[in-house]
C-alpha positions as CSV (number, residue, x, y, z in Angstrom):
1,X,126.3,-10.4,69.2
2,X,127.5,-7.0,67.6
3,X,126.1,-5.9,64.1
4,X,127.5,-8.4,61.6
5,X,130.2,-6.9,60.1
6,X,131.9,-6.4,56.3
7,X,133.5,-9.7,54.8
8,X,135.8,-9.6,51.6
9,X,136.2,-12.8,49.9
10,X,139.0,-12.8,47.4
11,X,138.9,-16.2,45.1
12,X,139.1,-16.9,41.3
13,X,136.8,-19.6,42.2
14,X,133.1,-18.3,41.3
15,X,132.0,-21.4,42.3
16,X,133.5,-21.1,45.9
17,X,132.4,-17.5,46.1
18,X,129.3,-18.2,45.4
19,X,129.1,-20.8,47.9
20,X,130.9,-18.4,50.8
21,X,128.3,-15.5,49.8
22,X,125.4,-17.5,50.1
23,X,126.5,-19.5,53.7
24,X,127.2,-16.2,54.8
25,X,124.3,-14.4,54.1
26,X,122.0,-17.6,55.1
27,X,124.0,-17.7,58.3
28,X,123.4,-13.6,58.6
29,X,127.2,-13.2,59.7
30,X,127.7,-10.3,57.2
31,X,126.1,-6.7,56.5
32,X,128.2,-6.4,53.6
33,X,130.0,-8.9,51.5
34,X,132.3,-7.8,48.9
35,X,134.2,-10.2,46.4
36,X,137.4,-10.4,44.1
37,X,138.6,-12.8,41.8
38,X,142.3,-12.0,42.4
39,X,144.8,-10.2,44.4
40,X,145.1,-7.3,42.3
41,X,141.7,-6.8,42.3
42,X,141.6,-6.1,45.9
43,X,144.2,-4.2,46.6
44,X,143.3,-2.1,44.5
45,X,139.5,-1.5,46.1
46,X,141.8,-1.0,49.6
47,X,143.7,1.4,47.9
48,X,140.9,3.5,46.7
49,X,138.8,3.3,49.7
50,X,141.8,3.7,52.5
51,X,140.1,6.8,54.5
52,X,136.6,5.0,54.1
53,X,136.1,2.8,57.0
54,X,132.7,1.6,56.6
55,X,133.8,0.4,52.8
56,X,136.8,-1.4,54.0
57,X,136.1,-5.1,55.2
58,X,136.4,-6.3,58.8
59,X,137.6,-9.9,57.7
60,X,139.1,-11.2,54.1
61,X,139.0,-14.6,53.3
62,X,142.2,-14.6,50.8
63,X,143.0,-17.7,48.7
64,X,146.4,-18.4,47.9
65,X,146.7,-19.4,44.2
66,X,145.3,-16.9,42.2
67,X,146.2,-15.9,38.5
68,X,147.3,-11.8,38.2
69,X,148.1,-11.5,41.9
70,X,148.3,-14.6,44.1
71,X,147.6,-14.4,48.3
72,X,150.9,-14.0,49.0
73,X,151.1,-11.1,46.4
74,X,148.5,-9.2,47.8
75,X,150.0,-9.7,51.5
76,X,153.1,-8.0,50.0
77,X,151.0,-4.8,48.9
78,X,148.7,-5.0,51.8
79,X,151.7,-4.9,54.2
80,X,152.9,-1.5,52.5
81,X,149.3,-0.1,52.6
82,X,148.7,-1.1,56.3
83,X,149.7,1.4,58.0
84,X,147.4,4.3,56.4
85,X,144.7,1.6,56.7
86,X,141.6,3.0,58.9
87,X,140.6,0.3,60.5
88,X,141.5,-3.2,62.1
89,X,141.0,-5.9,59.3
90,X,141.5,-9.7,60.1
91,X,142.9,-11.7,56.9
92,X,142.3,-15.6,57.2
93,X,144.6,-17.1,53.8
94,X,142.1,-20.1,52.7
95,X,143.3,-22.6,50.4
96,X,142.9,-26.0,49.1
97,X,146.7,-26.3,49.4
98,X,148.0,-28.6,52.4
99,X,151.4,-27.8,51.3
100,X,153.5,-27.5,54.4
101,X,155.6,-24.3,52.1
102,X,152.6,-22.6,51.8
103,X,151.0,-23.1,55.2
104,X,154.4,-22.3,56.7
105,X,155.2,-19.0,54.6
106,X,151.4,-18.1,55.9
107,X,152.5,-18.5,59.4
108,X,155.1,-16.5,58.9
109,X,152.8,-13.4,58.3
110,X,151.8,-11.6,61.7
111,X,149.2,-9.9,59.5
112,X,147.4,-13.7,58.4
113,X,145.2,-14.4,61.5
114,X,145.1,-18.3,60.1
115,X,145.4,-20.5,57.4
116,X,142.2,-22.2,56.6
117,X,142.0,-25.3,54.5
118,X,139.0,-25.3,51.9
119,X,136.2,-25.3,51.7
120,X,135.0,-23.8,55.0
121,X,132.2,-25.6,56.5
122,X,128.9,-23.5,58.0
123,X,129.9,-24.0,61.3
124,X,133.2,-23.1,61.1
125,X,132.7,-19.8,59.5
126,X,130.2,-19.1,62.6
127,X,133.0,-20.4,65.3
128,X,135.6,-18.0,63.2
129,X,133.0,-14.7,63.2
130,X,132.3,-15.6,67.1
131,X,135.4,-16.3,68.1
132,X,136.5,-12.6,66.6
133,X,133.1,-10.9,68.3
134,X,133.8,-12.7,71.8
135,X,137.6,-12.2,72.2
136,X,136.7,-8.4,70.7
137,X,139.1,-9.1,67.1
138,X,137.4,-6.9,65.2
């Protein structure tokens, strides 16, 4: 197993956060974990830490309805950014939305690695971190 790697959770859901931050550091799949409570939010910490590779995060988990700046939102400023972006970052859009629209539009991203629905269980999150360390994602 490489060294655990920096995850960005972006959800106005302190609750969920809290639970994400905690499996993930019980679970020891992160060296840093950074967190938002909307799109704007993050973007904005890309933004000011573009040239800074060991600040940017290897994965975001990115929930879809957020107030100030949903998912989607940010995926339409992270797309601009992207290409002064330092580093390879996998974005997995989490919701509790099963809405075929929104699953579909996620899809439709090349950028969105996969659309998770909530919550994410233990054992998925270590299948998605191993899955990106054995097929060499990140």
């Amino acid at each position: 197993m490489r060294d655990p790697f920096n995850i960005c959770i972006v959800d106005d859901d302190d609750i969920y956060q809290f639970t994400m931050i905690k499996t993930l550091e019980t679970l020891n799949l992160s060296k840093k974990i950074i967190s938002f409570s909307d799109g704007e939010e993050a973007i904005d910490f890309m933004i000011s830490n573009l040239n800074k590779q060991k600040e940017l995060p290897d994965v975001i988990f990115l929930d879809v309805n957020m107030p100030i700046m949903d998912g989607f939102q940010f995926m339409e400023e992270y797309i601009k950014i992207k290409p002064e972006v330092s580093k390879k970052i996998i974005i997995y859009m989490v919701s509790s939305s099963v809405d075929p629209v929104d699953i579909e539009r996620a899809k439709g991203l090349c950028e969105i690695s996969d659309y998770i629905i909530k919550p994410i269980r233990p054992g998925e999150l270590t299948s998605i971190i191993k899955d990106l360390e054995e097929h060499g994602k990140l």
